[in-house]
C-alpha positions in Angstrom: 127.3 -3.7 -43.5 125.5 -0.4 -43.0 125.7 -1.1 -39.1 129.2 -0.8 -39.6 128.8 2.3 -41.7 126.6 4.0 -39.4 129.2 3.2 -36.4 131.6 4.8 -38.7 129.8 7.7 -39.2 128.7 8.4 -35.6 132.0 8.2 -34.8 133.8 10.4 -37.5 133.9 13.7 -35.3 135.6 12.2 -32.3 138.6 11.3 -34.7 139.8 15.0 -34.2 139.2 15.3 -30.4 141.2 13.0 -28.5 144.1 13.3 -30.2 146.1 16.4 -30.1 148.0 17.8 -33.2 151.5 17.3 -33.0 154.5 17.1 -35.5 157.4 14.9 -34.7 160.6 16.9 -35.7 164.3 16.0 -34.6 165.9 19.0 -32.4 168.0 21.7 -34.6 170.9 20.2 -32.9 170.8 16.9 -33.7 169.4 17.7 -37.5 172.6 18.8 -39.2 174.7 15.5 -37.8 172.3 12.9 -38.8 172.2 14.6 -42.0 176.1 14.4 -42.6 176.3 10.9 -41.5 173.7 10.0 -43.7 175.6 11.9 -46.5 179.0 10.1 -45.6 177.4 6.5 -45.2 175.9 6.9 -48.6 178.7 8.6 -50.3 181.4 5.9 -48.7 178.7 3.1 -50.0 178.4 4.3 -53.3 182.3 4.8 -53.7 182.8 0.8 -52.6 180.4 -0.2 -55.2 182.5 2.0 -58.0 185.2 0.4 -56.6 183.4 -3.4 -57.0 182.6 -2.5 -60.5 185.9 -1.8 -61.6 187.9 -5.0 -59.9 185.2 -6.6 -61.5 185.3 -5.0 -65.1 189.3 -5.8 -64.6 188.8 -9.3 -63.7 186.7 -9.9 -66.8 189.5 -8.3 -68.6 191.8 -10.7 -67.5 189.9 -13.7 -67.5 189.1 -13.1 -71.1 192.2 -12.7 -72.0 193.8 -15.4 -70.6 190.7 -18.1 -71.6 190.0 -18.5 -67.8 186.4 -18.2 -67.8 185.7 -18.8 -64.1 187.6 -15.8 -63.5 185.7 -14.1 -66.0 182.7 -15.0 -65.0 183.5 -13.8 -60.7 184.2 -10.7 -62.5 180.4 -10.4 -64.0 178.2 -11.2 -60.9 180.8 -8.5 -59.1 179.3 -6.1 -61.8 176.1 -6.8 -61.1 176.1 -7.3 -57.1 178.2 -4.0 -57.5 175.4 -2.7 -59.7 172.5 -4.3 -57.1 174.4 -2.8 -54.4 174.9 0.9 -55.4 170.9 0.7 -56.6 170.1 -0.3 -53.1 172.2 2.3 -51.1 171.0 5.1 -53.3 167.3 3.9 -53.1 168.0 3.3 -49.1 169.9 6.9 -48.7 166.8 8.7 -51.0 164.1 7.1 -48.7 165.8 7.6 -45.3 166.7 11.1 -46.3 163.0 11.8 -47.4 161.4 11.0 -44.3 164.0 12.4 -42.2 163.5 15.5 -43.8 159.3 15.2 -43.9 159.6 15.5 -40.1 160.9 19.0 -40.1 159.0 22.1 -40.4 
């Protein structure tokens, strides 16, 4: 083991040299379209889960009320698929909008 530390050590100061200091960044051109996709896709994803939800809310309604409980019960896992779905695009947009943006300057 301390062979493998002192190989470490010895080379320690060659981890700056060889490789130069660069910042990947996207080209002021290209930024501001990616950026409104992005926006659109998420905002276009979130508005179909909404949408989801509320078939699905109405389909518990009716299933309820009419002692159909298969239809009732289709109208709960839409709730929570529309529920799984909107957590996942708005986690997805965040994270893809966060590294996008750690790129720039």
């Amino acid at each position: 083991m301390s062979q493998l530390l002192n190989t470490m050590t010895a080379l320690a100061p060659l981890a700056d040299g060889p490789v130069p200091a660069f910042t990947p960044a996207l080209p002021e051109d290209v930024k501001t379209p990616i950026q409104t996709v992005l926006a659109w896709t998420a905002g276009i994803g979130l508005s179909g889960a909404v949408l989801g939800g509320l078939v699905g809310w109405g389909l518990v309604a009716v299933g309820h009320n009419t002692e159909r409980a298969a239809l009732a019960a289709r109208g709960k896992q839409g709730i929570m698929w529309s529920l799984i779905g909107a957590g996942g695009i708005g986690v997805t947009a965040s994270l893809v909008m966060a590294f996008y943006t750690m790129t720039g300057k």
